[in-house]
C-alpha positions in Angstrom: 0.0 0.0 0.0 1.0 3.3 -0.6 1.8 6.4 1.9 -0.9 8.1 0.7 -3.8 5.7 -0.4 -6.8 8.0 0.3 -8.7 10.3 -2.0 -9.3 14.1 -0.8 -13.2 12.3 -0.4 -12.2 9.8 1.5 -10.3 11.9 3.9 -13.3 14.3 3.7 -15.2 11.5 5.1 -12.9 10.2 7.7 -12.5 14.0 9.3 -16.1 14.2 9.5 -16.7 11.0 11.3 -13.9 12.3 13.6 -15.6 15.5 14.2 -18.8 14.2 15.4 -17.9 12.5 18.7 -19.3 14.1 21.6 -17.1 16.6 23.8 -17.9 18.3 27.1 -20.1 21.6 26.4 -19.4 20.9 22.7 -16.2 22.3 23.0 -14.7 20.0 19.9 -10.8 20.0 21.7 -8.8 18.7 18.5 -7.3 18.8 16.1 -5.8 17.0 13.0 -3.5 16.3 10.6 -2.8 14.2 8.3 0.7 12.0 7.7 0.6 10.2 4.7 -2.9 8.1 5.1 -2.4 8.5 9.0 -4.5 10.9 10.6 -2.8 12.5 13.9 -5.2 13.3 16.8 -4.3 16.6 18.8 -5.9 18.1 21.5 -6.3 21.6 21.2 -5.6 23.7 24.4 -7.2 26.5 23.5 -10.7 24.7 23.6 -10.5 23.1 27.4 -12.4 23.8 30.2 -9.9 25.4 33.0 -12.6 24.9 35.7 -14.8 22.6 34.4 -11.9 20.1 33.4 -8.8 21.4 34.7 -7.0 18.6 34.0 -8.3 18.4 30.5 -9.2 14.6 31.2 -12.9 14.6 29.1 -11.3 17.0 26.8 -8.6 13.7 26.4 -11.7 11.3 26.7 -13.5 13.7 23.6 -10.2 13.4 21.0 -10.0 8.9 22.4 -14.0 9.1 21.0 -12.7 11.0 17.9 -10.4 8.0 17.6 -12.9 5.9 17.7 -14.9 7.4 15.3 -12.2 7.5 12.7 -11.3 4.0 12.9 -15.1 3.5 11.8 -14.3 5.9 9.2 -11.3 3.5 7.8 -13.0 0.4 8.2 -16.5 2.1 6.2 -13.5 2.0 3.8 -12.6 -1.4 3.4 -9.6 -0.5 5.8 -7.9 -1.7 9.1 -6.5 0.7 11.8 -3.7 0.5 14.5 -4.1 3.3 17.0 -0.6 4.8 18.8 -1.8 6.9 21.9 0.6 9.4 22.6 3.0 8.5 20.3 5.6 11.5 20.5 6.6 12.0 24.3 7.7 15.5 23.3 4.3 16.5 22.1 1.8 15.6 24.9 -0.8 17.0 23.3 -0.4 15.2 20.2 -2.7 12.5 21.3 -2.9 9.6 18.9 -2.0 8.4 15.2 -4.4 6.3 13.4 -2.6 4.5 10.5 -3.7 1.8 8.0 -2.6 -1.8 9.1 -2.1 -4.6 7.1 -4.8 -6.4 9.1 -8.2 -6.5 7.3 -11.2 -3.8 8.6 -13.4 -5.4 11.2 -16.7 -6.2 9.7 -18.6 -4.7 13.0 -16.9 -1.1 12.7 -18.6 -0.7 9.2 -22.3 -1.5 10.1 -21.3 1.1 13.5 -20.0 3.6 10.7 -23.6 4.1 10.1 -24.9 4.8 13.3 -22.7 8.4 13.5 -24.3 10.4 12.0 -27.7 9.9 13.9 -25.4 9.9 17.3 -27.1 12.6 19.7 -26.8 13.9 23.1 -30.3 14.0 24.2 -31.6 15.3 26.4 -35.0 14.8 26.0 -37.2 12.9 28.4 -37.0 9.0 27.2 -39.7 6.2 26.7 -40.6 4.5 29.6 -39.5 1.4 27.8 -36.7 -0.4 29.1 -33.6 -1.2 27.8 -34.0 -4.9 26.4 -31.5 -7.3 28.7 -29.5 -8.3 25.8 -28.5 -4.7 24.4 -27.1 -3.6 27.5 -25.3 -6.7 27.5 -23.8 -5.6 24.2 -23.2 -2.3 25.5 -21.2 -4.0 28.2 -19.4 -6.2 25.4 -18.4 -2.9 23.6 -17.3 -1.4 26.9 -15.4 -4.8 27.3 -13.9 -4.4 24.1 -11.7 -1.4 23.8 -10.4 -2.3 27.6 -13.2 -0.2 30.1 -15.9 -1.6 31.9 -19.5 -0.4 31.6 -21.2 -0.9 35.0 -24.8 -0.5 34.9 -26.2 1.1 38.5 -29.3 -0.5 38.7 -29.6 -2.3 42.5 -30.8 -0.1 45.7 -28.5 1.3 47.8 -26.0 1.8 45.0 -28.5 3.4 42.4 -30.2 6.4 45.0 -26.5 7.0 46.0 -25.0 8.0 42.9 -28.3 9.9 41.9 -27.6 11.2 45.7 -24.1 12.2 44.8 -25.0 13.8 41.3 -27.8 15.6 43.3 -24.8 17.0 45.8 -22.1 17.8 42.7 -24.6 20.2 41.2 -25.5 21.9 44.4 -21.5 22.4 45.2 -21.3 24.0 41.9 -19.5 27.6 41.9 -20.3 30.3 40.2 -17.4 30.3 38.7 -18.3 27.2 37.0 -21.5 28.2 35.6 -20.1 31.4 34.0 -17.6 29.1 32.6 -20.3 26.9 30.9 -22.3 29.8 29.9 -20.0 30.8 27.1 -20.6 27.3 25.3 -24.0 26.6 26.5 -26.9 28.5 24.7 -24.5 31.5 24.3 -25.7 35.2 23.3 -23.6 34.5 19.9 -24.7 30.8 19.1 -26.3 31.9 16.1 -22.9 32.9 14.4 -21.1 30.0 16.0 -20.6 26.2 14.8 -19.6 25.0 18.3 -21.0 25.0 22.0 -25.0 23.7 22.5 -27.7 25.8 21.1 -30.7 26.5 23.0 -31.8 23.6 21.0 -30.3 21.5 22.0 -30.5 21.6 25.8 -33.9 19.9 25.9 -36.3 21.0 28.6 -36.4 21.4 32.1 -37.2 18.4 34.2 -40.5 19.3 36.1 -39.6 15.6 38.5 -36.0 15.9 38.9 -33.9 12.9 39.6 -30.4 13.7 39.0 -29.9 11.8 36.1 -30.8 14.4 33.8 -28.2 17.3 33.9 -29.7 20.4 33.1 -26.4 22.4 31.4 -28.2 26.0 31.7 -29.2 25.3 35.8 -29.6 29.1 37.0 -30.5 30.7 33.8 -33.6 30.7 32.0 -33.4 30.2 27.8 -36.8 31.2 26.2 -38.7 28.2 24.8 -37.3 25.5 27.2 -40.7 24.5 29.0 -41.0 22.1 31.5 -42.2 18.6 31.2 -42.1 15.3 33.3 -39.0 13.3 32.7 -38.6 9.1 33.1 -39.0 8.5 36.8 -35.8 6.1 36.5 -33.5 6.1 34.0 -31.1 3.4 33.4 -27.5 5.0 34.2 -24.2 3.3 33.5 -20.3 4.3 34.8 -17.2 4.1 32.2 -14.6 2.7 34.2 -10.9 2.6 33.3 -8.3 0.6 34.8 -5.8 3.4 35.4 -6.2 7.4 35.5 -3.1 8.6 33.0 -3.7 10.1 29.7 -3.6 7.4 28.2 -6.6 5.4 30.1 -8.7 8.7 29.6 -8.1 8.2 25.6 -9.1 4.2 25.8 -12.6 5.7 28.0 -13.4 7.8 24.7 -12.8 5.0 22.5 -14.6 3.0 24.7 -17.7 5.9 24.6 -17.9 6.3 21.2 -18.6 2.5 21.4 -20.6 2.1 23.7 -22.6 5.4 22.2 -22.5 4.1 18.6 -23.8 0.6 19.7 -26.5 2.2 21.1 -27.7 4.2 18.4 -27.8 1.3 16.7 -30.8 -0.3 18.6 -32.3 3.0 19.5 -30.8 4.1 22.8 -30.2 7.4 23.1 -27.8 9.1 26.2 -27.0 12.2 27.6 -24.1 12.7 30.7 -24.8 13.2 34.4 -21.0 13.9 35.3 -20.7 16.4 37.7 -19.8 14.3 40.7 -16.7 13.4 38.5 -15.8 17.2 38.5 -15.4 17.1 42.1 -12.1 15.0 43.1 -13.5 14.0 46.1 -17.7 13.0 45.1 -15.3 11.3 42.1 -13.6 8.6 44.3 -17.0 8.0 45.3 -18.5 7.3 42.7 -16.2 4.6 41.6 -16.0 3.2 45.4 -18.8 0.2 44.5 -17.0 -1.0 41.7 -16.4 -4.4 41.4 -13.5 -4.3 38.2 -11.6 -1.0 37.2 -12.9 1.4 39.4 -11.6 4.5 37.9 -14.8 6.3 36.8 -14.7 8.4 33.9 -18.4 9.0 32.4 -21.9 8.5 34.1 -24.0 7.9 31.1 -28.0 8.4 31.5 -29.6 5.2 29.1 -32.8 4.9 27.7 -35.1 4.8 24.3 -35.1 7.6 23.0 -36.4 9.6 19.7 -34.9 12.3 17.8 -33.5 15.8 18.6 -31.5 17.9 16.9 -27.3 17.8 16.2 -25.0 20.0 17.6 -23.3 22.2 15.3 -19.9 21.3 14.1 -16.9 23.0 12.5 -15.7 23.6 9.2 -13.2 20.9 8.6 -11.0 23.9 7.6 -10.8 24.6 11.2 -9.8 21.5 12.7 -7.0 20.7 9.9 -3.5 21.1 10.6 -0.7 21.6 8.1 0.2 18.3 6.9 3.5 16.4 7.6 4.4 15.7 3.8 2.0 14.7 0.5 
């Protein structure tokens, strides 16, 4: 094979199955160039979170799902990817290479190619329906699968705890932190911007909250919102990782991306209840019932869901990089 196999289409369509993993606040924290027919994932400083995600460990876990995501792209190609996470210990913020191995494309990633593009936050209120036994199972599987562990909270004490503790991170939150958000979420300029979450796209406000359903514009009031019962108890699942480097918050977003595109799939939608993760301490907690990893790095809300709207996206122009060489 040669350096440079691809077509400018099909690099079109492997940047814009990068671009549309999820990121905190809709930040989009990357990056990319290309190498050849490698495309290099970089994180991209200037779009973290210094309060929200000081450590920039979900902007790390955004750019693993963009990995994810492109390794779809490849395989909806007829092509097999190797992944190096942080491959250049002089550029830490270079994150990951995805190149073309010799190994055939697994058959799975192409009928998962498919699901992106109808891959939503929602957060809408879901069907009372519950997730069927044997999808969660293979949401587990595809947790299993890129190295994480998807523990689904579903027996009492352990279920009204976490709700309990997500309850208590969005009560501790500063008002620092809310400023912060509020120049992604539903922002005076969204209409001129192709990043951050639109009015929307923030769904409307619980009148029975649980916890489970994080409302990102708590304190303000966006026209149009309304208020309307939500699913009295949602189906909510940790990401665990083994570890807590870099490099195990990059294997969580692959892991995500799975986990989210498996679910799209069979028509179970998600949205993020994280806050007790951005407190070190509620963190620890949350991970203290596990029974494998431990480290937890997403609390996912699960159900069947319908449609809502995408959140906007960049010009690829904007996330490109100079390349390396032709």
């Amino acid at each position: 094979m040669t350096n440079n196999p691809l077509t400018p289409k099909q690099r079109e369509r492997i940047l814009r199955a990068a671009t549309s993993a999820p990121s905190k606040h809709n930040t989009q924290p990357w990056w990319f160039r290309w190498d050849g027919g490698a495309l290099e994932v970089h994180l991209d400083s200037d779009r973290t979170l210094p309060f929200g995600d000081p450590e920039a460990r979900e902007a790390h876990i955004a750019c693993g799902a963009a990995v994810f995501a492109t390794r779809l792209a490849f395989a909806s190609l007829g092509l097999g990817t190797e992944v190096d996470l942080l491959p250049d210990k002089e550029e830490p913020l270079f994150v990951a290479r995805v190149r073309v191995a010799d190994a055939a494309a697994d058959p799975r990633f192409e009928t998962l190619y498919w699901s992106l593009p109808s891959r939503r936050t929602n957060r809408a209120p879901f069907r009372p329906t519950p997730i069927p036994t044997l999808i969660l199972e293979e949401l587990r599987d595809a947790a299993r699968d890129e190295g994480t562990w998807l523990r689904i909270v579903e027996r009492e004490p352990a279920y009204e705890h976490l709700l309990t503790l997500i309850r208590e991170a969005t009560g501790l939150e500063e008002e620092h932190l809310r400023a912060e958000r509020a120049r992604w979420v539903d922002p005076p300029d969204a209409v001129h911007r192709r990043d951050g979450v639109p009015g929307r796209s923030l769904g409307p406000t619980p009148q029975n909250p649980t916890g489970a359903v994080r409302d990102l514009a708590v304190g303000r009031d966006p026209a149009g919102r309304g208020a309307v019962e939500f699913e009295a108890h949602p189906t909510i699942a940790v990401l665990e990782s083994r570890g807590d480097t870099a490099e195990d918050w990059l294997t969580a977003g692959q892991a995500l991306m799975r986990v989210l595109v498996t679910g799209t799939r069979y028509g179970v939608a998600a949205s993020f209840a994280n806050q007790p993760l951005e407190n070190p301490e509620l963190r620890e907690e949350v991970g203290s019932d596990a029974k494998h990893y431990g480290t937890a790095q997403m609390v996912i809300r699960l159900g069947m869901g319908g449609d809502v709207p995408p959140t906007p996206r960049r010009p690829l122009t904007d996330v490109l990089g100079p390349g390396r060489r032709a």
